[in-house]
C-alpha positions as CSV (number, residue, x, y, z in Angstrom):
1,X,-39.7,-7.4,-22.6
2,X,-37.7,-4.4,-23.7
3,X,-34.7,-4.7,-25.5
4,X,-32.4,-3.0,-22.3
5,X,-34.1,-6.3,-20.5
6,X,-33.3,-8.8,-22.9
7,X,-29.7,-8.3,-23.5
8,X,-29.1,-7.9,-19.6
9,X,-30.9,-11.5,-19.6
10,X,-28.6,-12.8,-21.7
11,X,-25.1,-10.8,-20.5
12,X,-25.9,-11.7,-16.8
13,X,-25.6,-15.8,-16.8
14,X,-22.2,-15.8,-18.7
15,X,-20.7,-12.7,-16.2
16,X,-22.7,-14.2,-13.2
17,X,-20.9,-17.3,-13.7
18,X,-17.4,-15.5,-14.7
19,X,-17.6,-14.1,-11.5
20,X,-18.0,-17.2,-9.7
21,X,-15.4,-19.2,-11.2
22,X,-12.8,-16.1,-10.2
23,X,-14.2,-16.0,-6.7
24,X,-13.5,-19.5,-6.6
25,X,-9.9,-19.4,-7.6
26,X,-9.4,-16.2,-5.4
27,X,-5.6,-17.4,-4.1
28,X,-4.7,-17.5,-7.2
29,X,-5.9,-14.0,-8.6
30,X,-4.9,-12.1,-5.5
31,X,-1.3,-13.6,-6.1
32,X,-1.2,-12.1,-9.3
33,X,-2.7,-8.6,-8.3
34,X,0.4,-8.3,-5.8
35,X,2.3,-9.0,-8.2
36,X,1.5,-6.4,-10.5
37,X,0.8,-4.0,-8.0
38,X,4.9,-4.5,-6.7
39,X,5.7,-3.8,-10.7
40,X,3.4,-0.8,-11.4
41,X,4.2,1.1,-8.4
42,X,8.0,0.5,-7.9
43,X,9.4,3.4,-9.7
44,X,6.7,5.9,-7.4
45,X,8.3,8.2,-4.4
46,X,6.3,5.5,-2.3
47,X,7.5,2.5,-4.1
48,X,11.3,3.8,-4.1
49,X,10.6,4.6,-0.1
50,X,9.7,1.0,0.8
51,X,11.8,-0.6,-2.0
52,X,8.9,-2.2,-4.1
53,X,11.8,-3.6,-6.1
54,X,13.4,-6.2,-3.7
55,X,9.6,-7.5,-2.8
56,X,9.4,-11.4,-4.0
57,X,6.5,-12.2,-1.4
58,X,4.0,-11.3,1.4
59,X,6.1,-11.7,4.1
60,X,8.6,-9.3,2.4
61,X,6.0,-6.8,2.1
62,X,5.2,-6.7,6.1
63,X,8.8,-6.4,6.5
64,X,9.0,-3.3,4.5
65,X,5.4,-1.6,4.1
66,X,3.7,-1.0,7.5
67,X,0.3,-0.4,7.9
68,X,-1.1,3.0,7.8
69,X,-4.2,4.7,8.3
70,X,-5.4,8.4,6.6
71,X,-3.6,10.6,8.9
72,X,-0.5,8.7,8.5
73,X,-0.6,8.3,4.3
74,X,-1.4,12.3,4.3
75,X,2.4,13.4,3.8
76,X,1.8,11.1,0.4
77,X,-1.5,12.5,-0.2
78,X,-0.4,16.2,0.1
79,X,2.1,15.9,-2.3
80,X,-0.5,14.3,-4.6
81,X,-2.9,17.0,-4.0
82,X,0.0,19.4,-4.8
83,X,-0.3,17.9,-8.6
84,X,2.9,15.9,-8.3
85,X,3.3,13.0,-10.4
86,X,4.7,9.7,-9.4
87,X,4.2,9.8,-5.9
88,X,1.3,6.8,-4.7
89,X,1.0,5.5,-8.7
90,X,2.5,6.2,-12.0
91,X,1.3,9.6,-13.0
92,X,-1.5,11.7,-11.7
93,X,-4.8,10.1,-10.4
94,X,-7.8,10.6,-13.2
95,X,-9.7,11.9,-10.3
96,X,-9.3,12.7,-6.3
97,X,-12.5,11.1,-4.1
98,X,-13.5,13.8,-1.2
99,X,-15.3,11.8,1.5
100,X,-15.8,12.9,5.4
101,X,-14.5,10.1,6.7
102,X,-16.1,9.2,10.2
103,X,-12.6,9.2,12.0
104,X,-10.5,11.6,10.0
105,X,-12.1,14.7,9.0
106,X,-12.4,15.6,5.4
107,X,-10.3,12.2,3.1
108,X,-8.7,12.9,-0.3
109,X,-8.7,9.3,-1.9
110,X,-6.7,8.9,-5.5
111,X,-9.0,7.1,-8.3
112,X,-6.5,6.4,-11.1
113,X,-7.2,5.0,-14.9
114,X,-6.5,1.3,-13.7
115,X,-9.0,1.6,-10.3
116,X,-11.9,3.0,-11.8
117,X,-13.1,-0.1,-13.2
118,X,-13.5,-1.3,-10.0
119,X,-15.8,1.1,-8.6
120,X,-17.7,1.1,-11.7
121,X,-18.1,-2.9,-12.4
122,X,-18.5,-3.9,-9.3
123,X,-21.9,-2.7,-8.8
124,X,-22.9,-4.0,-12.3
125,X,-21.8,-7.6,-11.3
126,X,-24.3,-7.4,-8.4
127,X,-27.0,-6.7,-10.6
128,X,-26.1,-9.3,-13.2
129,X,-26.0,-11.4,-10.5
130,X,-28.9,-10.8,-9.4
131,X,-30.2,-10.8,-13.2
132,X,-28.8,-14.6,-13.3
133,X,-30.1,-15.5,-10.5
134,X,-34.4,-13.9,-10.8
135,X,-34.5,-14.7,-14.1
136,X,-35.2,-11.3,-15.1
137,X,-34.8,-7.3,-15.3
138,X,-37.8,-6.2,-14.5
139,X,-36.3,-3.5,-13.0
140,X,-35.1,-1.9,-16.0
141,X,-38.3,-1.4,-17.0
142,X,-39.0,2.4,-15.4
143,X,-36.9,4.5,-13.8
144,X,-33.7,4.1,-11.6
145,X,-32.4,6.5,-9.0
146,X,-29.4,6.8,-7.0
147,X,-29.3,9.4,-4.0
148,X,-25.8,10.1,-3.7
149,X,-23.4,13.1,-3.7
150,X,-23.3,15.9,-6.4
151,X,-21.4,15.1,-9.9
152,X,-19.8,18.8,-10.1
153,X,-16.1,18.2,-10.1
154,X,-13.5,21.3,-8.7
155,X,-10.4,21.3,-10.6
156,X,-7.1,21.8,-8.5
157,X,-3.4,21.7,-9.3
158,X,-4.8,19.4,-12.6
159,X,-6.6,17.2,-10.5
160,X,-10.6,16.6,-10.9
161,X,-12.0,16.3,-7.3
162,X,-15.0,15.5,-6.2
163,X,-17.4,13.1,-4.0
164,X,-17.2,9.2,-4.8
165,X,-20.9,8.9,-5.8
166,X,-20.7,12.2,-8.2
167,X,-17.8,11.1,-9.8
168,X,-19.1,7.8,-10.7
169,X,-22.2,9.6,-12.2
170,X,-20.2,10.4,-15.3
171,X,-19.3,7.1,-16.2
172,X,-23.0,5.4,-15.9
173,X,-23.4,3.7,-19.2
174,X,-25.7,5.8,-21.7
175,X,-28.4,3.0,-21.9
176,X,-28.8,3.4,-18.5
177,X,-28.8,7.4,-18.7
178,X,-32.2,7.6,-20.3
179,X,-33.8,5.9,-17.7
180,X,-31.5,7.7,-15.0
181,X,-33.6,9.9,-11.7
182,X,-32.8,12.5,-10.7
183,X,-32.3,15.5,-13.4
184,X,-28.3,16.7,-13.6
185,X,-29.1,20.2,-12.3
186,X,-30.8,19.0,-9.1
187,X,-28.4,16.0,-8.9
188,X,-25.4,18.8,-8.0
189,X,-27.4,20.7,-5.7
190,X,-25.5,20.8,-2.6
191,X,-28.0,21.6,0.0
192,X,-29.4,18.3,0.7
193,X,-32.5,19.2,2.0
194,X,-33.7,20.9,-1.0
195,X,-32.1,18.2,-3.2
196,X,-34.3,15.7,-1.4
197,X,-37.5,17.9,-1.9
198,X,-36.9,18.5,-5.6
199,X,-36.1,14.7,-6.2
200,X,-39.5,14.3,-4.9
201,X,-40.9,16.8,-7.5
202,X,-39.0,14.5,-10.1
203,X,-39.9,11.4,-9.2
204,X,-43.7,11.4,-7.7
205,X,-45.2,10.8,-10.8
206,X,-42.9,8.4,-12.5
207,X,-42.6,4.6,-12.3
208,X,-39.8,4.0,-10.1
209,X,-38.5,0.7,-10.3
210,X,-35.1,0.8,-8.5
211,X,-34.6,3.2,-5.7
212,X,-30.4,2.8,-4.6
213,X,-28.5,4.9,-1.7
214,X,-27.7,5.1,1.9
215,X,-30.6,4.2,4.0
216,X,-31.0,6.9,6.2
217,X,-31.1,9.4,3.3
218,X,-33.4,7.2,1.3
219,X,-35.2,6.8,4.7
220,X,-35.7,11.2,4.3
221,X,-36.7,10.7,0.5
222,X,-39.5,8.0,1.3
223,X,-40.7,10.3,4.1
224,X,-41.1,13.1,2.0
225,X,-42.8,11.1,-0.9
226,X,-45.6,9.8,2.1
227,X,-46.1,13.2,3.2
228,X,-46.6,14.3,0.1
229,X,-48.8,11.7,-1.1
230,X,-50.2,10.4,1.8
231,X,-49.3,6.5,0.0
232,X,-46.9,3.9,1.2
233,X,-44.2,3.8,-1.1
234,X,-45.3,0.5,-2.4
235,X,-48.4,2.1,-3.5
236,X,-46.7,5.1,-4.8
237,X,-44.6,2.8,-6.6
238,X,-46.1,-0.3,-7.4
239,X,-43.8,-1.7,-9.7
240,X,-40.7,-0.8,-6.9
241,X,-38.8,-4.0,-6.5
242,X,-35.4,-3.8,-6.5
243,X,-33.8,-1.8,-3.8
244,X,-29.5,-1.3,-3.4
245,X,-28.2,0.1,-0.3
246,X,-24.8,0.1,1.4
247,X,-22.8,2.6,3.6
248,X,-24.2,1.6,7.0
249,X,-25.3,-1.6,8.2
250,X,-29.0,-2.2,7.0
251,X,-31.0,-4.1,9.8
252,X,-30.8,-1.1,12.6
253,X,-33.1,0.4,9.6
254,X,-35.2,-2.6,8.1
255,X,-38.3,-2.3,10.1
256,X,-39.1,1.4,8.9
257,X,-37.6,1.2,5.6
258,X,-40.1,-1.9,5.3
259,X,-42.7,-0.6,6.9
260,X,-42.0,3.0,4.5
261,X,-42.6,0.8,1.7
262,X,-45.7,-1.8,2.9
263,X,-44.2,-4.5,1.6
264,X,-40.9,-6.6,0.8
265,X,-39.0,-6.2,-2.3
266,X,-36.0,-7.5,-3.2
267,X,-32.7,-5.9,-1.6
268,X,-29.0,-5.7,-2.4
269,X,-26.0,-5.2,-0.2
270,X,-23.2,-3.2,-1.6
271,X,-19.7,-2.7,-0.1
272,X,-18.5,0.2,-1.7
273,X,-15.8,3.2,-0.3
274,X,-14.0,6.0,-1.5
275,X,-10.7,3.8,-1.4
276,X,-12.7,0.5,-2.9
277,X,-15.6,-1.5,-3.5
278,X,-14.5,-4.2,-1.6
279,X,-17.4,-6.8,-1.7
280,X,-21.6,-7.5,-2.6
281,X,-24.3,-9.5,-2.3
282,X,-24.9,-11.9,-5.4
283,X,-27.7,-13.6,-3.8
284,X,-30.7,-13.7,-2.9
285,X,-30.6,-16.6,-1.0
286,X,-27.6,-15.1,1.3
287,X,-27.7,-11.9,3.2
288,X,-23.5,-11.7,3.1
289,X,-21.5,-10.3,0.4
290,X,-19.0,-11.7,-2.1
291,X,-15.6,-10.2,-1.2
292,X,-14.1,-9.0,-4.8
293,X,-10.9,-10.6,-4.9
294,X,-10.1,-10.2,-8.5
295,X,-10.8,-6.5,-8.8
296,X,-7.5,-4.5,-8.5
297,X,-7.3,-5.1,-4.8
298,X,-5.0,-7.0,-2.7
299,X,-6.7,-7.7,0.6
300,X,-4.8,-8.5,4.0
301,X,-6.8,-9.1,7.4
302,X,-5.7,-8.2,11.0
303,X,-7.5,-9.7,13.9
304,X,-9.2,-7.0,15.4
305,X,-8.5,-8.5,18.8
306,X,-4.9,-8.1,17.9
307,X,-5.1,-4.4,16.0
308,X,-3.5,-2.3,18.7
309,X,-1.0,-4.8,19.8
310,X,3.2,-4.1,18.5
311,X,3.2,-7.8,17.4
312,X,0.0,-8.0,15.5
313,X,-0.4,-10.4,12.6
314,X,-1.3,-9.5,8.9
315,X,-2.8,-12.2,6.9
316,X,-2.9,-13.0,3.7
317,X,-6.7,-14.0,2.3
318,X,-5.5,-17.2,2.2
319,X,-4.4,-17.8,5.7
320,X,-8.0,-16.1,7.3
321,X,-10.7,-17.9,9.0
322,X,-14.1,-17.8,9.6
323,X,-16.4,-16.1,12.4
324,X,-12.7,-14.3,13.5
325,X,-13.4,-10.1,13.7
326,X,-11.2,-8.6,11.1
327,X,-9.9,-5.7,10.4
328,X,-9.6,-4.9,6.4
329,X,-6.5,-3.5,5.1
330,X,-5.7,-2.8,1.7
331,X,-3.4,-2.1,-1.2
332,X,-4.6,-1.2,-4.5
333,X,-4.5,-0.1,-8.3
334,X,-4.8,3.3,-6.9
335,X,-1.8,3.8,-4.8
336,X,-3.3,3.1,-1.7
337,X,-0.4,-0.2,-0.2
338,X,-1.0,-1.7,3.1
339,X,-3.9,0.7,4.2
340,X,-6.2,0.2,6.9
341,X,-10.0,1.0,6.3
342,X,-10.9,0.9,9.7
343,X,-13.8,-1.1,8.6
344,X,-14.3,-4.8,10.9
345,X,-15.6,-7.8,9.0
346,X,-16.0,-11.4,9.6
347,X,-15.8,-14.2,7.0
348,X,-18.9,-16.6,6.8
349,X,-17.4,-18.5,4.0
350,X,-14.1,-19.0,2.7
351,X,-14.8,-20.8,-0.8
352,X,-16.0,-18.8,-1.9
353,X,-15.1,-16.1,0.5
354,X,-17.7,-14.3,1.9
355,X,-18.0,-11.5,4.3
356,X,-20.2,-9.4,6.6
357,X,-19.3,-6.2,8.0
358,X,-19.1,-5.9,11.9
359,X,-18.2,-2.5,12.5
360,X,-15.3,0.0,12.9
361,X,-12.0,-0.5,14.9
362,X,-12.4,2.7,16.3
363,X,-16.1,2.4,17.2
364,X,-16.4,0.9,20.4
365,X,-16.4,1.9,24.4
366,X,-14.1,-0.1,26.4
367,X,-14.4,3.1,29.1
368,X,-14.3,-0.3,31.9
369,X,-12.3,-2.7,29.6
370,X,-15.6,-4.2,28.0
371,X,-15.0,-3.6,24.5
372,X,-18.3,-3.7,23.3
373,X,-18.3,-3.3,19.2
374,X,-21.2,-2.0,16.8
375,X,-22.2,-5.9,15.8
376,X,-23.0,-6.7,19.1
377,X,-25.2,-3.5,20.2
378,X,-27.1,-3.6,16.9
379,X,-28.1,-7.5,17.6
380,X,-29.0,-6.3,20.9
381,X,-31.1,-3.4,19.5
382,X,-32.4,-5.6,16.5
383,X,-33.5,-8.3,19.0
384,X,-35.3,-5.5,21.9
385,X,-37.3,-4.2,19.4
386,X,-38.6,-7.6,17.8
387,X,-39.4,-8.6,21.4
388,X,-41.4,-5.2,22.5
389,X,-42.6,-4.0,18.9
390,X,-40.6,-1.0,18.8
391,X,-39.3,0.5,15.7
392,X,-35.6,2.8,15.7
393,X,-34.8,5.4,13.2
394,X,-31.1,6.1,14.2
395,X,-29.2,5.9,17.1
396,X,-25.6,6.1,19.2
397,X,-24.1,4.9,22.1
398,X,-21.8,6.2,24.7
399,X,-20.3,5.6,28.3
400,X,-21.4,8.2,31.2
401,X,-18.4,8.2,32.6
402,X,-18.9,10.2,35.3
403,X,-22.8,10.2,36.6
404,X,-23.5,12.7,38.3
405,X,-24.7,10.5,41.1
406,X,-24.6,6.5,40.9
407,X,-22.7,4.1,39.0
408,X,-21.5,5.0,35.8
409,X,-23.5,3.1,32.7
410,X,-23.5,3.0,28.7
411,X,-26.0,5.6,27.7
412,X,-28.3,4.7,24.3
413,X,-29.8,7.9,22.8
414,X,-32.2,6.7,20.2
415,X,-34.7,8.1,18.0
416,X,-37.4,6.3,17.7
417,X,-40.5,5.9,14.6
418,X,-42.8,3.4,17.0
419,X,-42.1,3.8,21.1
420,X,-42.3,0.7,22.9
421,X,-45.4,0.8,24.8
422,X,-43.4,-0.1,28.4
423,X,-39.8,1.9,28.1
424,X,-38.2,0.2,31.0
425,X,-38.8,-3.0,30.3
426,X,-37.6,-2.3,27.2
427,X,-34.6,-1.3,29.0
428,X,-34.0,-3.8,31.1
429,X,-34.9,-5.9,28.3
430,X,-32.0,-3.9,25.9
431,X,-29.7,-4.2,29.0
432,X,-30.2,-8.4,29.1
433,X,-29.7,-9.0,25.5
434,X,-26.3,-6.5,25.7
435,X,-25.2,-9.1,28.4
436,X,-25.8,-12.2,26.3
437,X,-23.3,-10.2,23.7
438,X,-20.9,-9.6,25.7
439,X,-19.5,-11.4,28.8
440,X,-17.3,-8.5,29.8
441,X,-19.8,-6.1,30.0
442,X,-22.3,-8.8,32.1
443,X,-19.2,-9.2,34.5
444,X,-19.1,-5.4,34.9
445,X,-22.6,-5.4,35.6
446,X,-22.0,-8.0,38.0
447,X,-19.7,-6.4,39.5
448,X,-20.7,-3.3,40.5
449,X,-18.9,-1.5,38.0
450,X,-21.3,-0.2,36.3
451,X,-25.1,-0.2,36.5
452,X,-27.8,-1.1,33.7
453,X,-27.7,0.9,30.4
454,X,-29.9,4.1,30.2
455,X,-32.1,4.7,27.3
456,X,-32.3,8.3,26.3
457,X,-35.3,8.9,23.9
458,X,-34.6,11.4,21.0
459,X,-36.9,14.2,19.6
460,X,-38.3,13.5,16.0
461,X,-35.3,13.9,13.2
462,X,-32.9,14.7,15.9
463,X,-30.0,13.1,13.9
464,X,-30.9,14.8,11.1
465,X,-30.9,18.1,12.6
466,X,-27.1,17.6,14.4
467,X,-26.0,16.5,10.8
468,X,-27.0,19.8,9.7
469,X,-25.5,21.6,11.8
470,X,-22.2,19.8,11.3
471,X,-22.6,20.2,7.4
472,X,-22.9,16.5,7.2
473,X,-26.4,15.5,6.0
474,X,-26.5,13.3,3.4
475,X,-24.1,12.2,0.8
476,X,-21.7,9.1,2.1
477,X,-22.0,10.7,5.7
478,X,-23.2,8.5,8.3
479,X,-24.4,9.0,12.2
480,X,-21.4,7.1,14.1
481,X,-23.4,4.3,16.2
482,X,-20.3,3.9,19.0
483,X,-18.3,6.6,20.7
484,X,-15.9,6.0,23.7
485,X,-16.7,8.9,24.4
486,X,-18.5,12.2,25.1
487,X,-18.5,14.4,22.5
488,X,-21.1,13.6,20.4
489,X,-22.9,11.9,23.4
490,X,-22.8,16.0,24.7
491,X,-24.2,16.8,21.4
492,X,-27.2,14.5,21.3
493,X,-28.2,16.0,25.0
494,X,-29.9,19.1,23.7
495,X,-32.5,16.4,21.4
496,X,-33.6,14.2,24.5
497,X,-37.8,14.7,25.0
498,X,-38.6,16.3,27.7
């Protein structure tokens, strides 16, 4: 055993069960961050603007602090961005995360002194949790990689700015560094194509023991390693175990990843965003995460059923329940107060509370009234491939609106790795397991509203190619899987085989 695995050995059972007694007391710690947050953040332009100093409780705080999304925090952000101190926190951030966010364009997120711990920790506790839990590190044994974003930072108005992923390269721990794929210089290349292809040069040859990104982007990396080497990954890589993903949900991409590799290995979930890691997976055992409720972040929940209603409730952690659809808005150490992510999530425990992620508020076609959200069209998908042994590399959906003759219908585009050997009764089979999801659209279908769903097949790396041509392949960008409507759906229509 090295050394690097010893000492995680014996650090992971004290932190793994540090973790759990907090997660178990969550009420109380998330009391306490709102606190402090109220005190820190009270003499700021946006603390004096919603009176931070006359808050005593959450109900106060509704009163006073609405909820916002991007576009309507940007008058905040600007002046930020302008190098002003004192507007969202005390002082200037320590850095500015630029993300593409997938419903606001290019996002300039503060990470500030008291925040960064929580992007940086975060993903440590999941490993020593995992550590606590496998009863070793074998993973630390050969070399780690993390396809993400370049580290190169742009200075602006005394702000360092750059992606989320990059900047969190400069604070990996130096006994990780050594062991640390891929090299700095092709780490900041920007094209990610030929970052991709000379990650492969790096790593072909070495013994890679944790791969960690995106999958669709670590999907590209293990198809360049098997065209190179004409080897599974698993055989590439036989001492691979440990794989960490998170940015999109992972099961629309399982069956290739797995079948990429040639075996299992061990996978964890991660929960991370530009504006905060919000939750992971600390077992094995459980494929839902730990929300992080004692990590600078004071969580309240919206029913997403509710979300676009004048009376809509905000709740507390404390007050939430399980299998409801929520949508996750925070307020954090980095100057971000009552802010909605956009993200949907549903609690599948609540001591300690645990979490999946259902989707995006703002992904979803309700073109008829049928609401149909990205949960219930990947189970569908999940469940039409298992049944007709098809495999799916990406996808989107969209409503036809206005057929040209017929009803109109939801139109899938999907890329696929394996076909199903009898399209339209994968269709109709597609179609059937959609109406088990959701009543609405079954009664829309019933009623004449709208006729089955049409599959459109995809050419090979389709997604890929419209990424490139929007600038947006690779990094924390991601193919949005629900549109209400056309405009990527018009996009798509140049890719459909022939």
């Amino acid at each position: 055993m090295s050394i690097l695995s010893f000492l995680s050995n014996l650090l992971a059972g004290p932190a793994s069960a540090r973790l759990r007694y907090r997660s178990l007391h969550a009420d109380r710690a998330q009391e306490r961050i709102f606190a402090s947050l109220m005190h820190s953040a009270k003499h700021t332009a946006f603390g004096r603007d919603h009176r931070f100093d006359t808050i005593r409780s959450h109900e106060d705080y509704v009163r006073q602090v609405p909820v916002r999304d991007y576009e309507e925090l940007s008058p905040y952000i600007e002046r930020m961005l302008a190098g002003k101190p004192d507007i969202l926190w005390p002082g200037l951030p320590l850095y500015v995360s630029k993300t593409s966010g997938t419903t606001s364009g290019v996002k300039y997120i503060p990470i500030t002194r008291e925040s960064l711990p929580n992007h940086i920790n975060s993903t440590r506790n999941a490993l020593f949790c995992y550590i606590a839990e496998k009863k070793h590190a074998d993973f630390l044994k050969g070399k780690l990689i993390f396809i993400s974003g370049s580290p190169a930072l742009e200075v602006k108005n005394g702000l360092r700015i750059g992606r989320l992923s990059g900047i969190i390269n400069h604070h990996v721990p130096a006994y990780l560094r050594r062991n640390q794929l891929p090299s700095w210089d092709t780490n900041c290349l920007e094209d990610f194509e030929e970052k991709i292809e000379r990650i492969v040069d790096e790593t072909l040859k070495e013994n890679m023991t944790m791969i960690s990104g995106i999958p669709p982007w670590v999907q590209m990396y293990f198809d360049k390693l098997t065209s190179r080497s004409e080897k599974k990954i698993g055989e590439l890589f036989p001492n691979f175990n440990l794989f960490v993903y998170g940015g999109v949900n992972f099961e629309p991409y399982r069956r290739k990843l797995e079948a990429s590799i040639g075996r299992r290995v061990d996978g964890i979930e991660l929960y991370p965003a530009s504006e905060g890691f919000i939750a992971f997976q600390d077992s094995q055992q459980r494929s839902d995460m730990l929300l992080n409720v004692d990590s600078g972040i004071f969580f309240e929940f919206i029913p997403a059923a509710e979300y676009f209603q004048e009376d809509r409730r905000r709740l507390a952690l404390k007050d939430v329940e399980a299998g409801v659809n929520y949508v996750v808005v925070i307020s954090n150490n980095a100057g971000l107060f009552a802010y909605s992510l956009g993200d949907t999530v549903k609690f599948t425990s609540l001591k300690p509370y645990r979490i999946v992620v259902t989707g995006r508020i703002k992904h979803y076609i309700s073109a008829f009234g049928e609401h149909v959200i990205a949960e219930e069209v990947e189970k569908a998908l999940l469940e039409a491939c298992a049944q007709c042994h098809a495999r799916v590399v990406e996808f989107s959906v969209a409503p036809q609106v206005n057929p040209r003759e017929g009803l109109p219908y939801h139109e899938w585009f999907i890329e696929f790795d394996s076909l199903p050997a009898d399209l339209p009764a994968f269709s109709a089979k597609l179609d059937e397991l959609m109406q088990q999801q959701n009543i609405y659209y079954r009664d829309l279908l019933k009623g004449r509203v709208l006729k089955p769903l049409v599959v459109r097949v995809m050419q090979k790396d389709s997604f890929i190619r419209l990424m490139r041509s929007k600038g947006k392949l690779g990094g924390q960008n991601k193919v949005p899987r629900l549109a209400n409507d056309r405009s990527l759906a018009d996009e798509l229509n140049q890719f459909i085989t022939g």
